[in-house]
C-alpha positions as CSV (number, residue, x, y, z in Angstrom):
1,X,58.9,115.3,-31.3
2,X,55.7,117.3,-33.2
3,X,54.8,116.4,-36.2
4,X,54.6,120.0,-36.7
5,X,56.5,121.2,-39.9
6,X,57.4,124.1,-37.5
7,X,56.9,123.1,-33.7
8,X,55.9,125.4,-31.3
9,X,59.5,126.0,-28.5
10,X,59.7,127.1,-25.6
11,X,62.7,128.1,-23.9
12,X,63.3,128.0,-20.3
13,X,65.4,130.6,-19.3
14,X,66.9,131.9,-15.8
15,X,65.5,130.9,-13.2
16,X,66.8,131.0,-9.8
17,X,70.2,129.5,-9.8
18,X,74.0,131.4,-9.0
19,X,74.0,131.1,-13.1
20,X,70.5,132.9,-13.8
21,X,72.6,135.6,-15.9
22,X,74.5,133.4,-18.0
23,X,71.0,131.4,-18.3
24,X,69.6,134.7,-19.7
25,X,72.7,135.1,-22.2
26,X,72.1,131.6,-23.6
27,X,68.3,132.1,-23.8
28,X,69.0,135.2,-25.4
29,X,71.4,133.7,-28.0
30,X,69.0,131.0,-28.6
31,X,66.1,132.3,-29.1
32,X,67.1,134.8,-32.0
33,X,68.6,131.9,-33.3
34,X,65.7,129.9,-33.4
35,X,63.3,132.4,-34.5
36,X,65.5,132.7,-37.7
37,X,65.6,129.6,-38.3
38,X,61.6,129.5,-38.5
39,X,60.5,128.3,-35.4
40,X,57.6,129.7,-33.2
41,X,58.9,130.6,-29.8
42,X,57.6,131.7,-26.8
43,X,60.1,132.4,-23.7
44,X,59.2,131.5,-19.9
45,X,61.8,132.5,-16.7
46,X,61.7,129.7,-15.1
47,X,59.6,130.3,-11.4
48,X,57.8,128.3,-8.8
49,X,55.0,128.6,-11.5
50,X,57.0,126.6,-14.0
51,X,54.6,124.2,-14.7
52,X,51.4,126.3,-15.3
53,X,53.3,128.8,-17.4
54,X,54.6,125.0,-19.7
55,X,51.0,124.5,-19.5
56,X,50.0,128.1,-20.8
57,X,52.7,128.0,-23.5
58,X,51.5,124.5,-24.6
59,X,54.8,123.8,-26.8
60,X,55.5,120.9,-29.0
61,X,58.9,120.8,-27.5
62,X,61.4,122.6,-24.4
63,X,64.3,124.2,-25.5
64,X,66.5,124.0,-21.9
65,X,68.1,127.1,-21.5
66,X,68.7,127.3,-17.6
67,X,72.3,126.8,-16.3
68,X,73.2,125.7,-12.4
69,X,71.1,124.3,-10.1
70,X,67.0,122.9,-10.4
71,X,67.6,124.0,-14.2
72,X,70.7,121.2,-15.2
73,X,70.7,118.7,-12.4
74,X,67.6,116.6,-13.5
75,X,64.9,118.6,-11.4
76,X,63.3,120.7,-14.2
77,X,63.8,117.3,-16.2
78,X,62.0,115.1,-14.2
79,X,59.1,118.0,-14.5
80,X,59.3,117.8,-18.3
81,X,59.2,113.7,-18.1
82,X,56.0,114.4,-15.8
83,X,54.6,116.2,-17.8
84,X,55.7,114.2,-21.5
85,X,56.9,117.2,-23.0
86,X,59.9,116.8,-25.6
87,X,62.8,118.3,-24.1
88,X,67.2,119.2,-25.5
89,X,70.2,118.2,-23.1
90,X,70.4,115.1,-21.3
91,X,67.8,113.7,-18.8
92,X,67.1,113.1,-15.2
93,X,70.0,110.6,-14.2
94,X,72.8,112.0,-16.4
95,X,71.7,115.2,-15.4
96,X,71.8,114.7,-11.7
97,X,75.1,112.7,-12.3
98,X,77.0,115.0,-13.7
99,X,76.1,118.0,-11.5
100,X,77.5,115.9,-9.2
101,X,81.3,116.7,-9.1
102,X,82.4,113.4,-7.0
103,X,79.7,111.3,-8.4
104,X,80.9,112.1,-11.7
105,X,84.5,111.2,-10.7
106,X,82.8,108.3,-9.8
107,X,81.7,107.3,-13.2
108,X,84.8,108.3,-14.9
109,X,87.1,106.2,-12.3
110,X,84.9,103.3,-13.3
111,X,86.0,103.2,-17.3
112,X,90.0,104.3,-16.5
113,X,89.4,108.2,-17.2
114,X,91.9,110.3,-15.0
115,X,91.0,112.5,-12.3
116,X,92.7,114.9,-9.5
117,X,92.6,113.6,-6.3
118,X,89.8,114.7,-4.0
119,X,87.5,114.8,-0.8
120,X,84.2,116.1,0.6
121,X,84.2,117.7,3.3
122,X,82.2,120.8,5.1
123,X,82.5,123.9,4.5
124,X,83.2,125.0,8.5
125,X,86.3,122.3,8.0
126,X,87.4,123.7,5.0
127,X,87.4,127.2,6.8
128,X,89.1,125.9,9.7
129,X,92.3,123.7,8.4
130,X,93.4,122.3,5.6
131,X,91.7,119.8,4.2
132,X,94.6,118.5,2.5
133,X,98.1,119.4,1.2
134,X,98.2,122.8,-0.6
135,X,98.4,123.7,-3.4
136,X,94.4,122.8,-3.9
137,X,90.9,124.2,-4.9
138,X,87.7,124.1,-2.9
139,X,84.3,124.7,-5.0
140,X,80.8,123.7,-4.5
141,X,80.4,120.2,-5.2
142,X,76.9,121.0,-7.0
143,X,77.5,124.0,-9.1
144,X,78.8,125.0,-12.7
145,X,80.5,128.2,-14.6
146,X,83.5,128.5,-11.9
147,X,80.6,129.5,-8.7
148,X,82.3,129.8,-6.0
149,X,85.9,128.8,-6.7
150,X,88.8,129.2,-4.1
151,X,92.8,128.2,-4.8
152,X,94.7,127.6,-1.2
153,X,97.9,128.0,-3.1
154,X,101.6,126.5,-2.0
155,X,102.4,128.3,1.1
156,X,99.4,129.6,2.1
157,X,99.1,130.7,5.6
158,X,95.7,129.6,6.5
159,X,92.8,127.2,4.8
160,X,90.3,129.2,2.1
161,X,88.4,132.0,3.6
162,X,84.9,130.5,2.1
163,X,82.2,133.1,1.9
164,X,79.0,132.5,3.7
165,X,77.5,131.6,0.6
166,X,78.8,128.5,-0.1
167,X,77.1,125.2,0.5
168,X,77.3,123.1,3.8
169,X,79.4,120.6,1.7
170,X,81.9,121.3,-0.8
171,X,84.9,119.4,-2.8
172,X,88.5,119.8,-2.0
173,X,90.4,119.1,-5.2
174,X,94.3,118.6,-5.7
175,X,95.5,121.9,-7.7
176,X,96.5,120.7,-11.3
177,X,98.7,122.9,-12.6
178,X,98.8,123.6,-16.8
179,X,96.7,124.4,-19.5
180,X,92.8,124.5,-19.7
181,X,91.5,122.5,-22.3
182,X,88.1,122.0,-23.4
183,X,85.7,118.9,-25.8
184,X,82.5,119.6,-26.8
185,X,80.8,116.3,-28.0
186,X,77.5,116.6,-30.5
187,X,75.2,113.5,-30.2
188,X,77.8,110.5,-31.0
189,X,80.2,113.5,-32.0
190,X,83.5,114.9,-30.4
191,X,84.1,118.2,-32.2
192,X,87.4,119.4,-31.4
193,X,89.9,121.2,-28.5
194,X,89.5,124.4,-27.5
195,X,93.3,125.7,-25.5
196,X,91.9,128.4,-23.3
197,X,94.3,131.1,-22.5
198,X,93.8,133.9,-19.7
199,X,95.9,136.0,-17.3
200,X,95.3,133.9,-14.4
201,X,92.1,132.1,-13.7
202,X,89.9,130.6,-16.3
203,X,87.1,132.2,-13.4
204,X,83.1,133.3,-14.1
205,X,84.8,136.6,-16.1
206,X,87.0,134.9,-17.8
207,X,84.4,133.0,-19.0
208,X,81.9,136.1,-19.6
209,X,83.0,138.4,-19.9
210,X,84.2,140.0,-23.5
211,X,88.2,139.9,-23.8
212,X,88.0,137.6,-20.3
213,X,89.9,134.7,-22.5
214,X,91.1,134.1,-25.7
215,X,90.3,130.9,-27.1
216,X,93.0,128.7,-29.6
217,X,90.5,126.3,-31.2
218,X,91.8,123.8,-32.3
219,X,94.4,123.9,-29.7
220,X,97.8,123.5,-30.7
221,X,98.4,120.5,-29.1
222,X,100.3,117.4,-29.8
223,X,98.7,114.4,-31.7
224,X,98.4,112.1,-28.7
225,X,97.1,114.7,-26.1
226,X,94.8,116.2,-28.7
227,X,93.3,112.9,-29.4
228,X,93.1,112.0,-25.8
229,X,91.0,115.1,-25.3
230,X,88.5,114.0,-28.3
231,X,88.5,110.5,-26.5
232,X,88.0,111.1,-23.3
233,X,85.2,114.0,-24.0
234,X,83.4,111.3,-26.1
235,X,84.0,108.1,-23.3
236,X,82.7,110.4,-20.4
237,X,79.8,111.8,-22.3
238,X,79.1,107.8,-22.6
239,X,79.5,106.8,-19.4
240,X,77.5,109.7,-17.5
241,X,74.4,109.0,-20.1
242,X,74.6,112.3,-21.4
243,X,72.5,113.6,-24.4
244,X,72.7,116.0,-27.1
245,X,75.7,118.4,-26.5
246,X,78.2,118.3,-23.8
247,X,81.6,120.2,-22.8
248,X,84.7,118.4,-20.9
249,X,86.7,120.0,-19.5
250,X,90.3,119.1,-18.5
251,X,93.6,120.4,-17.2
252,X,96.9,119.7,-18.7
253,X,100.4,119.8,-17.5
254,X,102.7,119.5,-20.6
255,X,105.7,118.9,-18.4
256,X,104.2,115.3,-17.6
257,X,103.2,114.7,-21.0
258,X,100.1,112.0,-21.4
259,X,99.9,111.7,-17.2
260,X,99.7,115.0,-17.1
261,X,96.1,115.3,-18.8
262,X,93.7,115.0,-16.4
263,X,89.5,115.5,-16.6
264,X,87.9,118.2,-14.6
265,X,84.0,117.8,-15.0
266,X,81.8,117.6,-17.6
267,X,78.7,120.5,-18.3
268,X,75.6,118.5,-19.6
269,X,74.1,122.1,-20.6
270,X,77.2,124.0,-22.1
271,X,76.7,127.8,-22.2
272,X,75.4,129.3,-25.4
273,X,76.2,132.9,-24.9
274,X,78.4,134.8,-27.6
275,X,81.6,133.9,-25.6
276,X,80.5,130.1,-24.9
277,X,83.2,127.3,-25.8
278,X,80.5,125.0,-27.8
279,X,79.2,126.8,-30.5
280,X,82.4,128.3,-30.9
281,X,83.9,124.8,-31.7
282,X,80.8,124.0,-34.1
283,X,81.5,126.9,-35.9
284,X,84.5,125.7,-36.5
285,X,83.6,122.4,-37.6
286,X,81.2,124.1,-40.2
287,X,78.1,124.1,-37.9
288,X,76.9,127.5,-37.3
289,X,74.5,128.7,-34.8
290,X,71.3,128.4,-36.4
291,X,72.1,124.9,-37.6
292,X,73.5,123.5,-33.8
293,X,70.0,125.0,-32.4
294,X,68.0,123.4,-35.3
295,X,70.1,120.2,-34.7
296,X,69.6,120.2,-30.9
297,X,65.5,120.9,-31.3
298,X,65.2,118.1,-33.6
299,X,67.2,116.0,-31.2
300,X,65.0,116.8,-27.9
301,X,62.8,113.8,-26.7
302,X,61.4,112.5,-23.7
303,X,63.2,109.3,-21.2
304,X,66.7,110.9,-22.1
């Protein structure tokens, strides 16, 4: 980090990902925050001319705004490494990793952490049979913020009618019925859990959009699950190499108790708009907004 007593941020904002609006939000968000708190921003939309428009700004440190693809699955970080610029999230591999949905199940098989069952498999197959068993959810195996999510419930007459949009390969996950939980974890910090409730499914709206959810944080949960969550958040946080904050997110079906919690994926960049999980559960560990953007600039480095 700068020396500076107030370092000069820039924050990367939308770009050309499926989440360019909800990287706009955060940005948005962000940098009113961090201009209050006394820092000297600048603001770049992140383009084809990313690197001459870093190298315009000339900032003592990147404040990562982008969401989805090329902006959180270590491409613009590898760019920042190139170019030794200080940056906030994690870095090129835990980046890559986690965007990843099988890799990451991957890494969290590989300490004990529980998962749905799962396959990858091409969209035309998907389209054409069942993949597997309903009830079960196909979703791009590379993209955040519930992009391109189907449910093939019990009973369905036919596989998912994918639009053309979708990536050549996606995931086929087991349907886990129950509640949707949520762990934000702050450097070597879980926070707390978040019980999201909605009418039906926690989709890109419910997420977004104001009244889409109402969030119970903390969740009402029992000792032992609630725990869990806190545990498991921190351990795959670990074990995918993450950096500076992180959400994990996880299903759970209360009539199975303890088997019944299971881990969904974790988001290395959590959203940061005014209805985004993370600073809500700051907040309510006494760190408000100003203070968790303060915290995350003076967190950013490079060879994250």
């Amino acid at each position: 980090m700068s020396s500076r007593t107030n370092p000069r941020i820039a924050v990367l904002k939308g770009g050309p990902s499926a989440e360019r609006e909800v990287s706009l939000a955060s940005a948005r968000e962000c940098v009113s925050a961090l201009r209050a708190e006394g820092y000297d921003v600048s603001e770049i939309d992140a383009g084809a001319d990313l690197c001459d428009e870093l190298t315009a700004a000339k900032p003592d440190i990147v404040f990562n705004a982008l969401h989805g693809r090329w902006g959180e699955d270590g491409c613009v970080q590898g760019l920042l490494e190139w170019m030794q610029l200080p940056y906030t999230h994690s870095g090129v591999l835990a980046s890559a990793l986690a965007m990843n949905k099988e890799r990451t199940k991957d890494a969290y098989r590989a300490v004990g952490l529980p998962v749905a069952a799962s396959i990858l498999t091409s969209a035309d197959a998907a389209r054409a049979d069942h993949p597997m068993a309903p009830p079960y959810v196909v979703k791009p195996y590379n993209e955040g913020s519930s992009v391109g999510v189907y449910i093939v419930t019990d009973g369905a007459n036919g596989p998912a009618r994918l639009s053309a949009e979708m990536p050549d390969t996606v995931m086929v996950e087991a349907f886990v019925a129950g509640r949707e939980l949520t762990c934000a974890v702050m450097g070597g910090r879980a926070l707390t859990v978040t019980d999201i409730v909605t009418e039906g499914w926690y989709d890109y709206d419910a997420k977004y959009k104001t009244g889409g959810s109402r969030h119970v944080v903390p969740a009402e949960l029992p000792s032992a699950i609630f725990d869990a969550c806190m545990d498991h958040a921190l351990t795959a946080h670990n074990v995918l190499g993450c950096r500076g904050v992180t959400r994990t997110d996880f299903r759970w079906d209360e009539d199975k108790g303890q088997d019944g919690l299971i881990l969904l994926e974790t988001n290395t960049q959590p959203g940061m708009t005014p209805t985004s999980l993370a600073p809500e559960q700051a907040a309510a560990c006494g760190i408000e907004f100003g203070a968790l953007v303060r915290w995350m600039v003076e967190d950013a480095s490079c060879n994250r």
